[in-house]
Backbone as numpy.savetxt, mean C-alpha at the origin, in Angstrom:
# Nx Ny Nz CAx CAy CAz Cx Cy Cz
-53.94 -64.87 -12.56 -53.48 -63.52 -12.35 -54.61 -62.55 -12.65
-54.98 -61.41 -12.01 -55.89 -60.67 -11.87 -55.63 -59.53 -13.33
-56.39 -59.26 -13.61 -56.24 -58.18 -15.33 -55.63 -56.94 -14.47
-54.21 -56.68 -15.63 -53.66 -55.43 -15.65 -52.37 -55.88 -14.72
-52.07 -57.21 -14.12 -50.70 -57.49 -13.23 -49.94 -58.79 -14.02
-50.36 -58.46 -15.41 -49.60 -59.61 -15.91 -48.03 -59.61 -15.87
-47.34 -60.58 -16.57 -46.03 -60.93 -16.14 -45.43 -59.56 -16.91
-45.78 -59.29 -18.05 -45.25 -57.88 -18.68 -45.08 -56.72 -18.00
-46.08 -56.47 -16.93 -46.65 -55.54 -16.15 -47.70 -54.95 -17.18
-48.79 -55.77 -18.19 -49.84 -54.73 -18.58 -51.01 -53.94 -17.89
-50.66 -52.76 -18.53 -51.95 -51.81 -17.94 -53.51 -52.16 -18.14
-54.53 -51.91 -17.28 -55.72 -51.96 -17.79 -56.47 -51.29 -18.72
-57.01 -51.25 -19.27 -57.46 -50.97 -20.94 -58.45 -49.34 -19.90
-58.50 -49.06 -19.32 -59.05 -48.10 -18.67 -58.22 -47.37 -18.13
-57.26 -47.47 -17.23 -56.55 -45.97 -17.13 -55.70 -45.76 -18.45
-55.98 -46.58 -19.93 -55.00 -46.06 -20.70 -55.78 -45.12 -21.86
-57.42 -45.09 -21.56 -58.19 -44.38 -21.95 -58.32 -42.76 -21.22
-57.76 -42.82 -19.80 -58.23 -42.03 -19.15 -56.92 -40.95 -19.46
-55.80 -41.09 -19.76 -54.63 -40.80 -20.35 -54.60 -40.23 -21.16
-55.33 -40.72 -22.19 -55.39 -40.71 -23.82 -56.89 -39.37 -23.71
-57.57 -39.72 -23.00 -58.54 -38.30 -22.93 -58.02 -37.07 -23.06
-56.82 -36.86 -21.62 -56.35 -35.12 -21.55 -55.46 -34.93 -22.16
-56.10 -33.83 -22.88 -54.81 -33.16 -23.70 -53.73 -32.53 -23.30
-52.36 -32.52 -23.74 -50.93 -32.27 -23.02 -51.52 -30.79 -22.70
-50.23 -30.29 -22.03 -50.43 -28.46 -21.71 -49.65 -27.73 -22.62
-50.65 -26.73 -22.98 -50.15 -25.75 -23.80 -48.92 -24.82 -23.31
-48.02 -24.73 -24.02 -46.91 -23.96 -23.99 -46.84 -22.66 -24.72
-46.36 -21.52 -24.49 -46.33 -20.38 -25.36 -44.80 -19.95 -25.22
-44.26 -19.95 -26.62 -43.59 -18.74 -27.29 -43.03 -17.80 -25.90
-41.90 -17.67 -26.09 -41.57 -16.14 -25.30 -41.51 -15.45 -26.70
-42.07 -13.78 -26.23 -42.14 -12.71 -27.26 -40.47 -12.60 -27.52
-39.73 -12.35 -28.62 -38.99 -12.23 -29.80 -38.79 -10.85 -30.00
-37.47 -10.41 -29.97 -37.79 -8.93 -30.89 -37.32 -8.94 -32.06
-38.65 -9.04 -32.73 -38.76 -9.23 -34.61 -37.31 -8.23 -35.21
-37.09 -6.98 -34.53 -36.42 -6.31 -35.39 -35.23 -6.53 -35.24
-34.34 -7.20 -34.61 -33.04 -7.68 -34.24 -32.58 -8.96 -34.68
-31.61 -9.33 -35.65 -31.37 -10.74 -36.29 -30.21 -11.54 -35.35
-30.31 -12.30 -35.29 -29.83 -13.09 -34.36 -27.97 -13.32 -34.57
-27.55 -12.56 -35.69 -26.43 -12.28 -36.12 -25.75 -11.02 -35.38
-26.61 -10.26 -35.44 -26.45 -8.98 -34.74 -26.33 -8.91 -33.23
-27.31 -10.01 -32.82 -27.32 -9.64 -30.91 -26.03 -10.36 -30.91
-25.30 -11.69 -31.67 -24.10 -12.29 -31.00 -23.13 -11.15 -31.67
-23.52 -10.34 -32.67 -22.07 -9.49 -32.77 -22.23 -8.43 -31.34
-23.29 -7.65 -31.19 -23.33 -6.65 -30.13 -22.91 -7.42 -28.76
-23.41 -8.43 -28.58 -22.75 -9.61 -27.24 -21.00 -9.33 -27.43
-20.74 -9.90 -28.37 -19.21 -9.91 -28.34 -18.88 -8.40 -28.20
-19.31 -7.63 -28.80 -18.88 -5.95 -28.92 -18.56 -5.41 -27.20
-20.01 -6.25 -26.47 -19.60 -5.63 -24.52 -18.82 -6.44 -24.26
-18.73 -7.42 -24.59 -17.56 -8.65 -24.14 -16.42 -7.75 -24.24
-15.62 -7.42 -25.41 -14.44 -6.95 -25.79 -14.32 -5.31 -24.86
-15.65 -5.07 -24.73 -15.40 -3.23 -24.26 -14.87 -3.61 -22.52
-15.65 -4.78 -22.48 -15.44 -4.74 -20.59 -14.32 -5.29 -20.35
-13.27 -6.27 -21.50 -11.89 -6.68 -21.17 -11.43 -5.50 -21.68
-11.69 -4.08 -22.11 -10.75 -3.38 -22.23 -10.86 -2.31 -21.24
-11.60 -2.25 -20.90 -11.70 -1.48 -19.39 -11.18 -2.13 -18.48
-11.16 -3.37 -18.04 -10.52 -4.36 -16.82 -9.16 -3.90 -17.21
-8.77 -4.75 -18.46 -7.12 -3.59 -18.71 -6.60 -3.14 -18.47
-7.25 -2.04 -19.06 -6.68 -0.36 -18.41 -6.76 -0.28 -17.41
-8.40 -0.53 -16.48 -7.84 -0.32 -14.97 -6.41 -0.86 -14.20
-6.81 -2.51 -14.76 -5.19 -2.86 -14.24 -4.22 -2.41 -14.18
-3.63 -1.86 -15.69 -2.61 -1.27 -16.08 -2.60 0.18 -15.12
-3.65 1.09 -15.42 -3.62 2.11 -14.43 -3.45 2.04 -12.72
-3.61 0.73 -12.31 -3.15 0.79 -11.32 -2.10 0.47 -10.83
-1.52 -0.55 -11.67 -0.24 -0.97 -11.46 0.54 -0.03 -11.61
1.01 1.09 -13.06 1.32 2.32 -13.41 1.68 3.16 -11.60
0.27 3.22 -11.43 -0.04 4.08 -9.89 0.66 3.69 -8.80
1.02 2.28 -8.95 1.45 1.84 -7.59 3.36 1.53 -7.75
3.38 1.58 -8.98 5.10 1.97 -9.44 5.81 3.10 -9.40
4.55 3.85 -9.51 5.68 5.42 -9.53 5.36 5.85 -8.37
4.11 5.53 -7.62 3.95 5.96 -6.23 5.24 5.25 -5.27
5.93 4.01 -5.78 6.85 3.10 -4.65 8.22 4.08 -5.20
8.51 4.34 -6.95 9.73 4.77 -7.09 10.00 6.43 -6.66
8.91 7.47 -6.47 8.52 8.65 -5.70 9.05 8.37 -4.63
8.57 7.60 -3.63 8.43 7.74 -2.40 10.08 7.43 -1.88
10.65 5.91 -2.23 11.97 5.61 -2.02 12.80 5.61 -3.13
13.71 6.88 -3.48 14.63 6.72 -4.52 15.44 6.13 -4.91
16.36 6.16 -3.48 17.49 5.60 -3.19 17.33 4.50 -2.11
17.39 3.21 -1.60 18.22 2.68 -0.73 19.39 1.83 -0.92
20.09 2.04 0.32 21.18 1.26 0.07 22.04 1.44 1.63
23.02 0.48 1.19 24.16 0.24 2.39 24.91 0.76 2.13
25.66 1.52 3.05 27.09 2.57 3.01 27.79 1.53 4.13
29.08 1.32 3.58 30.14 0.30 4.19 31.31 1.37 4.63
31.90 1.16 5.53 33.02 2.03 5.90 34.16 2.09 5.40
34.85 2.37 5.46 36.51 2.65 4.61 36.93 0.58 4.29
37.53 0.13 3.17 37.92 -1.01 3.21 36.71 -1.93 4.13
35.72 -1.80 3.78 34.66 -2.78 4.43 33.97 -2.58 6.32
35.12 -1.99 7.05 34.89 -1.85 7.90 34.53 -1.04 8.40
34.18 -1.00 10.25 33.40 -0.18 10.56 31.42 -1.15 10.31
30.73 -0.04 11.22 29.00 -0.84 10.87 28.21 -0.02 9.98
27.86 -1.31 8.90 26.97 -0.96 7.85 25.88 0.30 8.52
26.01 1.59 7.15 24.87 2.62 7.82 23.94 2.21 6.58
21.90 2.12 6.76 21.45 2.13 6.14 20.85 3.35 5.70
20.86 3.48 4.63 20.38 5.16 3.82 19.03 4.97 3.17
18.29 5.72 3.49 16.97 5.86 2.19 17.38 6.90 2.18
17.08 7.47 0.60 16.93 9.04 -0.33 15.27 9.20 -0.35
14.66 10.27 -0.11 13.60 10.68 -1.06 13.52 11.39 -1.75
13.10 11.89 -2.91 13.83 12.54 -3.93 12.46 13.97 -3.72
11.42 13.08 -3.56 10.41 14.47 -3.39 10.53 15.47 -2.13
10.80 14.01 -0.74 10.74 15.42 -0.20 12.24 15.78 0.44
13.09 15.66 -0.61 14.63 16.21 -0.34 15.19 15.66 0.81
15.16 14.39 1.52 15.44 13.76 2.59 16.32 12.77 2.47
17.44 12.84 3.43 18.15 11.21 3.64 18.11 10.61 5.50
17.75 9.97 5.29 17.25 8.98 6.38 18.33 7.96 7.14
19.13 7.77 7.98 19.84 7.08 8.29 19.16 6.21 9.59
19.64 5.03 9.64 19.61 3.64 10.79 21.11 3.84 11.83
21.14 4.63 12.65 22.44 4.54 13.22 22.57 3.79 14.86
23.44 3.36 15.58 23.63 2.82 16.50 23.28 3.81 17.71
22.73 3.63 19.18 22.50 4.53 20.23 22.34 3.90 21.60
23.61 3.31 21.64 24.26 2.32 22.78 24.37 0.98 22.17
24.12 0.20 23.29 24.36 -1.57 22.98 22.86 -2.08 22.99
22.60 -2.56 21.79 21.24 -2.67 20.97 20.09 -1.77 21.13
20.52 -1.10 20.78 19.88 0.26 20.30 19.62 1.19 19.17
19.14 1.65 18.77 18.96 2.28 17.27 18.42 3.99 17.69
19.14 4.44 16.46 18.10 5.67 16.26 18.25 6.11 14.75
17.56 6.85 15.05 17.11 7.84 13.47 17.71 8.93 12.99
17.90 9.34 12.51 18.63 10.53 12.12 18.29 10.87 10.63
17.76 12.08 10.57 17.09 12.74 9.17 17.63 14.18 8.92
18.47 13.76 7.46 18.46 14.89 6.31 17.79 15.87 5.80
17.34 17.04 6.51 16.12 17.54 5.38 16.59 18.65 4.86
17.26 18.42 3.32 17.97 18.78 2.75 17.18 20.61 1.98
15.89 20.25 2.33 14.71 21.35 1.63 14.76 22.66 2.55
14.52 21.86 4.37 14.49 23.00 5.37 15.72 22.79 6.07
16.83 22.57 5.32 18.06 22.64 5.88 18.26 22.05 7.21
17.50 21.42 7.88 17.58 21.15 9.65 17.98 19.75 9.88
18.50 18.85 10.31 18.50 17.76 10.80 18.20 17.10 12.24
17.35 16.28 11.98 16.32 15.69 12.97 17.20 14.15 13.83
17.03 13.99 14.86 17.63 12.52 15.86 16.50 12.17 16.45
16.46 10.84 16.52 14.96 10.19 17.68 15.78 8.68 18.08
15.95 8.88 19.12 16.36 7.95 19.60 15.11 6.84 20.12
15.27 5.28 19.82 14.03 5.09 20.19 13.77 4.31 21.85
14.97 4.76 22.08 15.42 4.22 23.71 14.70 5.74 24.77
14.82 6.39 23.99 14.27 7.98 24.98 12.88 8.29 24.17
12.63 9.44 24.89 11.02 10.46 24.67 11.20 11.32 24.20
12.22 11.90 23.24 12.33 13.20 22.97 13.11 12.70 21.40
13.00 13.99 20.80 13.51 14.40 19.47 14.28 15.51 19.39
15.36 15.79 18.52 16.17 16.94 18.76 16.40 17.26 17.32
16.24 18.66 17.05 16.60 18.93 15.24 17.87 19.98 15.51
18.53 19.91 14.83 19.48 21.33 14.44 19.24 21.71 13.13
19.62 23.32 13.14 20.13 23.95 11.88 21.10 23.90 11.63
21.28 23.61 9.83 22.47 23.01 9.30 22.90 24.48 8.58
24.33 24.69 7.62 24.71 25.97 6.49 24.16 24.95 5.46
23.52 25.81 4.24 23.66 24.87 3.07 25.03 24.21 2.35
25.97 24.82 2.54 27.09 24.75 1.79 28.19 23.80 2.89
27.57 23.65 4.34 28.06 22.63 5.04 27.36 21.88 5.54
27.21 20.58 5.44 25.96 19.34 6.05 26.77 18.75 6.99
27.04 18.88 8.43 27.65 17.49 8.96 27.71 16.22 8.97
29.11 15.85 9.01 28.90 13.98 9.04 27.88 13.69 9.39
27.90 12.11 9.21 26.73 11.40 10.36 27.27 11.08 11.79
28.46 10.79 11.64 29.08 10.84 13.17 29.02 11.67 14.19
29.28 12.80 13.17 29.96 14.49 14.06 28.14 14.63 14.60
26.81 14.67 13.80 25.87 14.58 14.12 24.92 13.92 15.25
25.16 12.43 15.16 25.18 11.85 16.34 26.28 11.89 17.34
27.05 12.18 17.61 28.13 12.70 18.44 26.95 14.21 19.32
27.04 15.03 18.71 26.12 15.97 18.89 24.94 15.90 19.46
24.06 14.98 18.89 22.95 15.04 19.37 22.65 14.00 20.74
23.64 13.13 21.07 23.71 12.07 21.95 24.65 12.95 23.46
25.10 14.06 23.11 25.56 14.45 24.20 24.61 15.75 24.19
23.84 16.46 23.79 22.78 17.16 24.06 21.72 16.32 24.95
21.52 15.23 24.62 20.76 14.20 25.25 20.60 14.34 26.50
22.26 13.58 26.86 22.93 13.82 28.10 22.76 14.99 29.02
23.18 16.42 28.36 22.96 17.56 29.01 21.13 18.07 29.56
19.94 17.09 28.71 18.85 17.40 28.86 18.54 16.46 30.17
19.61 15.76 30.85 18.84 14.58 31.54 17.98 15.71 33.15
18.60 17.05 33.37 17.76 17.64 34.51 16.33 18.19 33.98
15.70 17.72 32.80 14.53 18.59 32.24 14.54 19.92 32.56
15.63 20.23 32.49 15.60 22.06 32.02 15.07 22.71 30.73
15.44 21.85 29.76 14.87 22.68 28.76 13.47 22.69 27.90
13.20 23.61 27.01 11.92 23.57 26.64 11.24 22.73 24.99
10.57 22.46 25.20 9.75 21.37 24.41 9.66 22.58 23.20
10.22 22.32 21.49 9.65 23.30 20.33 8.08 23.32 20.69
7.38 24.60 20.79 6.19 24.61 20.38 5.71 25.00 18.83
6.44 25.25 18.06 5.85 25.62 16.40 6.25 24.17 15.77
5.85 23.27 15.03 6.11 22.05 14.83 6.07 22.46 13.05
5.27 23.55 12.34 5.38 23.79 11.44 6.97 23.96 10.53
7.97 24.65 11.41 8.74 24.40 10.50 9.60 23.49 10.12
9.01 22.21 10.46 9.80 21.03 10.71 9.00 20.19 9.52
9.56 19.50 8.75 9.18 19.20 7.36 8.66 17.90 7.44
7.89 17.58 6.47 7.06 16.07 6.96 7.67 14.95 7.24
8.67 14.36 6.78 9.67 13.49 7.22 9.67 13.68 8.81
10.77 14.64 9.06 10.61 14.90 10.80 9.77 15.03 11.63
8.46 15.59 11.11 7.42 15.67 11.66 6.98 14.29 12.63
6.69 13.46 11.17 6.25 12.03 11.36 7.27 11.82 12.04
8.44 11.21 11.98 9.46 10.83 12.98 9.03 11.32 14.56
8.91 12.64 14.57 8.77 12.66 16.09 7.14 13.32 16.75
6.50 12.62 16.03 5.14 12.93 16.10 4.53 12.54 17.84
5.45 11.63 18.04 4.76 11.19 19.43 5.67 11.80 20.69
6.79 12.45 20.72 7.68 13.14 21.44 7.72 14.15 20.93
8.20 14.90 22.40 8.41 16.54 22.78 9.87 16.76 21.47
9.74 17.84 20.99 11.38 18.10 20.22 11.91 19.07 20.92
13.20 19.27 20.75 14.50 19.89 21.42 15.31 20.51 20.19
15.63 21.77 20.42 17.05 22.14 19.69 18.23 21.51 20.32
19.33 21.45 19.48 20.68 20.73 19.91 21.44 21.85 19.53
Protein backbone atom coordinates (compact mmCIF):
# COMPACT_ATOMS: atom_id res chain seq x y z
CA UNK A 1 0.00 0.00 0.00
CA UNK A 2 1.33 3.36 -1.04
CA UNK A 3 2.06 5.97 2.28
CA UNK A 4 -0.92 7.96 3.50
CA UNK A 5 -3.84 5.12 1.99
CA UNK A 6 -3.49 2.88 4.76
CA UNK A 7 -6.35 0.68 5.99
CA UNK A 8 -7.08 3.49 8.80
CA UNK A 9 -7.17 6.03 6.10
CA UNK A 10 -3.72 7.73 7.49
CA UNK A 11 -2.73 11.08 6.39
CA UNK A 12 0.72 11.90 5.10
CA UNK A 13 3.02 13.42 7.63
CA UNK A 14 3.05 16.53 5.13
CA UNK A 15 -0.26 17.88 4.53
CA UNK A 16 -0.57 17.51 8.39
CA UNK A 17 2.30 20.00 8.70
CA UNK A 18 0.88 22.19 6.14
CA UNK A 19 -2.37 22.47 8.44
CA UNK A 20 -0.64 22.87 11.51
CA UNK A 21 1.35 25.98 9.84
CA UNK A 22 -1.89 28.44 9.35
CA UNK A 23 -3.16 29.99 11.97
CA UNK A 24 -7.16 29.82 12.53
CA UNK A 25 -9.00 33.32 11.63
CA UNK A 26 -9.31 35.92 13.85
CA UNK A 27 -12.68 36.81 15.10
CA UNK A 28 -13.72 40.16 16.76
CA UNK A 29 -16.07 41.08 19.51
CA UNK A 30 -19.21 43.01 18.36
CA UNK A 31 -18.97 46.52 20.23
CA UNK A 32 -21.21 46.24 23.62
CA UNK A 33 -22.82 49.14 25.19
CA UNK A 34 -20.73 49.23 28.42
CA UNK A 35 -23.38 51.45 30.02
CA UNK A 36 -26.48 49.21 29.88
CA UNK A 37 -26.59 45.89 32.18
CA UNK A 38 -27.99 43.16 30.68
CA UNK A 39 -30.79 43.10 33.43
CA UNK A 40 -32.04 46.25 32.28
CA UNK A 41 -32.24 45.72 28.33
CA UNK A 42 -34.47 42.33 29.26
CA UNK A 43 -36.52 44.56 31.70
CA UNK A 44 -36.90 47.55 28.95
CA UNK A 45 -37.55 44.45 26.22
CA UNK A 46 -40.39 43.26 28.32
CA UNK A 47 -41.53 47.02 29.18
CA UNK A 48 -42.29 47.38 24.78
CA UNK A 49 -43.51 43.92 24.88
CA UNK A 50 -46.29 44.80 27.49
CA UNK A 51 -46.85 48.59 25.93
CA UNK A 52 -47.53 47.03 22.35
CA UNK A 53 -50.11 44.25 23.87
CA UNK A 54 -51.69 47.17 25.39
CA UNK A 55 -52.18 49.16 22.50
CA UNK A 56 -53.29 46.00 20.26
CA UNK A 57 -56.03 45.91 23.13
CA UNK A 58 -57.36 48.90 23.14
CA UNK A 59 -57.36 49.13 19.52
CA UNK A 60 -59.36 45.97 19.49
CA UNK A 61 -61.57 46.89 22.10
CA UNK A 62 -62.02 50.36 20.40
CA UNK A 63 -63.06 48.88 17.52
CA UNK A 64 -65.23 46.42 18.43
CA UNK A 65 -66.91 49.25 20.93
CA UNK A 66 -67.19 51.19 17.26
CA UNK A 67 -68.68 48.57 15.40
CA UNK A 68 -71.49 47.80 18.27
CA UNK A 69 -72.89 50.98 18.71
CA UNK A 70 -72.45 51.85 15.08
CA UNK A 71 -74.85 48.28 14.30
CA UNK A 72 -77.18 49.22 17.58
CA UNK A 73 -77.50 53.23 16.09
CA UNK A 74 -78.18 52.27 12.88
CA UNK A 75 -80.99 49.29 13.47
CA UNK A 76 -82.96 49.74 16.71
CA UNK A 77 -85.69 47.87 16.25
CA UNK A 78 -86.36 44.79 13.98
CA UNK A 79 -88.96 42.62 14.04
CA UNK A 80 -92.13 40.78 12.68
CA UNK A 81 -95.61 42.25 13.09
CA UNK A 82 -98.18 39.22 12.77
CA UNK A 83 -101.79 40.09 12.10
CA UNK A 84 -104.75 39.82 14.42
CA UNK A 85 -104.68 35.96 15.99
CA UNK A 86 -101.60 35.06 13.75
CA UNK A 87 -103.10 35.79 10.56
CA UNK A 88 -102.98 37.72 7.67
CA UNK A 89 -98.88 38.22 6.01
CA UNK A 90 -96.06 38.73 8.26
CA UNK A 91 -95.05 42.73 7.84
CA UNK A 92 -91.27 43.20 8.39
CA UNK A 93 -90.37 46.48 10.42
CA UNK A 94 -86.93 48.09 10.99
CA UNK A 95 -86.94 51.25 13.54
CA UNK A 96 -84.08 53.72 13.31
CA UNK A 97 -83.91 55.54 16.21
CA UNK A 98 -81.43 58.29 14.76
CA UNK A 99 -82.95 59.01 11.87
CA UNK A 100 -86.68 58.76 13.22
CA UNK A 101 -87.68 56.10 10.55
CA UNK A 102 -89.83 52.90 10.24
CA UNK A 103 -89.26 50.90 7.24
CA UNK A 104 -91.73 48.33 6.11
CA UNK A 105 -91.39 45.00 3.48
CA UNK A 106 -94.96 45.05 2.07
CA UNK A 107 -96.60 42.97 -0.78
CA UNK A 108 -97.15 44.80 -4.59
CA UNK A 109 -98.97 42.14 -6.60
CA UNK A 110 -98.11 38.35 -6.96
CA UNK A 111 -94.36 38.16 -6.04
CA UNK A 112 -93.66 41.37 -5.66
CA UNK A 113 -92.42 43.65 -2.95
CA UNK A 114 -92.19 47.18 -2.08
CA UNK A 115 -91.00 49.62 0.39
CA UNK A 116 -92.68 51.86 2.27
CA UNK A 117 -90.93 54.49 4.73
CA UNK A 118 -91.88 56.29 7.97
CA UNK A 119 -90.14 59.49 8.29
CA UNK A 120 -91.34 60.28 11.42
CA UNK A 121 -88.68 63.64 11.63
CA UNK A 122 -90.04 65.17 8.09
CA UNK A 123 -93.38 63.89 8.67
CA UNK A 124 -93.70 62.45 4.85
CA UNK A 125 -94.02 58.91 3.86
CA UNK A 126 -92.15 57.41 1.03
CA UNK A 127 -93.41 53.92 -1.48
CA UNK A 128 -90.92 52.32 -4.15
CA UNK A 129 -92.21 49.73 -5.66
CA UNK A 130 -89.51 47.56 -7.08
CA UNK A 131 -91.64 46.25 -10.05
CA UNK A 132 -91.93 50.14 -11.41
CA UNK A 133 -89.50 53.39 -11.98
CA UNK A 134 -90.90 55.74 -9.82
CA UNK A 135 -91.22 56.71 -6.07
CA UNK A 136 -94.09 58.48 -4.46
CA UNK A 137 -93.93 60.39 -0.88
CA UNK A 138 -96.95 61.98 0.88
CA UNK A 139 -97.44 64.42 3.64
CA UNK A 140 -98.56 62.98 6.76
CA UNK A 141 -100.52 65.34 10.26
CA UNK A 142 -98.23 64.66 13.14
CA UNK A 143 -100.95 63.68 15.39
CA UNK A 144 -102.28 61.28 12.48
CA UNK A 145 -99.82 58.63 10.72
CA UNK A 146 -101.78 56.32 8.36
CA UNK A 147 -102.04 52.59 8.48
CA UNK A 148 -99.79 50.64 6.44
CA UNK A 149 -102.66 49.39 4.44
CA UNK A 150 -104.67 52.65 4.05
CA UNK A 151 -100.97 53.81 2.77
CA UNK A 152 -100.31 51.29 0.30
CA UNK A 153 -103.87 51.28 -0.76
CA UNK A 154 -103.01 54.94 -1.63
CA UNK A 155 -100.01 54.86 -3.09
CA UNK A 156 -100.72 51.71 -5.47
CA UNK A 157 -103.72 53.45 -6.93
CA UNK A 158 -101.83 56.80 -7.50
CA UNK A 159 -99.57 54.44 -9.39
CA UNK A 160 -102.34 53.41 -11.47
CA UNK A 161 -103.61 56.99 -12.14
CA UNK A 162 -99.75 57.91 -13.24
CA UNK A 163 -99.83 55.11 -15.94
CA UNK A 164 -100.54 58.25 -18.94
CA UNK A 165 -97.13 60.08 -17.70
CA UNK A 166 -98.93 63.15 -16.99
CA UNK A 167 -97.43 64.05 -14.08
CA UNK A 168 -94.31 65.74 -12.91
CA UNK A 169 -91.08 64.26 -11.55
CA UNK A 170 -90.24 66.27 -7.60
CA UNK A 171 -87.42 68.44 -8.62
CA UNK A 172 -86.16 69.62 -4.89
CA UNK A 173 -85.00 66.15 -3.50
CA UNK A 174 -83.74 68.13 -0.40
CA UNK A 175 -86.69 67.87 1.54
CA UNK A 176 -86.86 64.33 1.49
CA UNK A 177 -84.80 62.84 4.40
CA UNK A 178 -81.93 60.38 3.97
CA UNK A 179 -83.73 57.21 4.38
CA UNK A 180 -86.05 58.21 1.33
CA UNK A 181 -83.59 59.76 -0.41
CA UNK A 182 -81.48 56.56 -0.67
CA UNK A 183 -84.61 54.51 -1.30
CA UNK A 184 -85.40 56.36 -4.38
CA UNK A 185 -82.14 57.58 -5.46
CA UNK A 186 -82.36 55.89 -8.83
CA UNK A 187 -86.15 56.95 -9.77
CA UNK A 188 -88.10 60.00 -10.65
CA UNK A 189 -90.45 60.80 -7.24
CA UNK A 190 -94.14 61.68 -7.34
CA UNK A 191 -96.53 63.24 -4.81
CA UNK A 192 -99.56 60.92 -4.00
Amino acid sequence: LPKGTGAHGEMDDSSKEALMEEAPPRYTESPRLPCIPHELKSLLLMAVLVLVALVVVNVAFLLLGLHLSESHAETVLRMTIHGLDGEGTPQQLAVSKKERTGTFAVGDGLNATATVVYDYGKLLVGYRSWRHRACYITRVDKDNFPGLDAVTETFQRRRGEDAGDKAVALADRSILGTTINILCSTVPVFWA
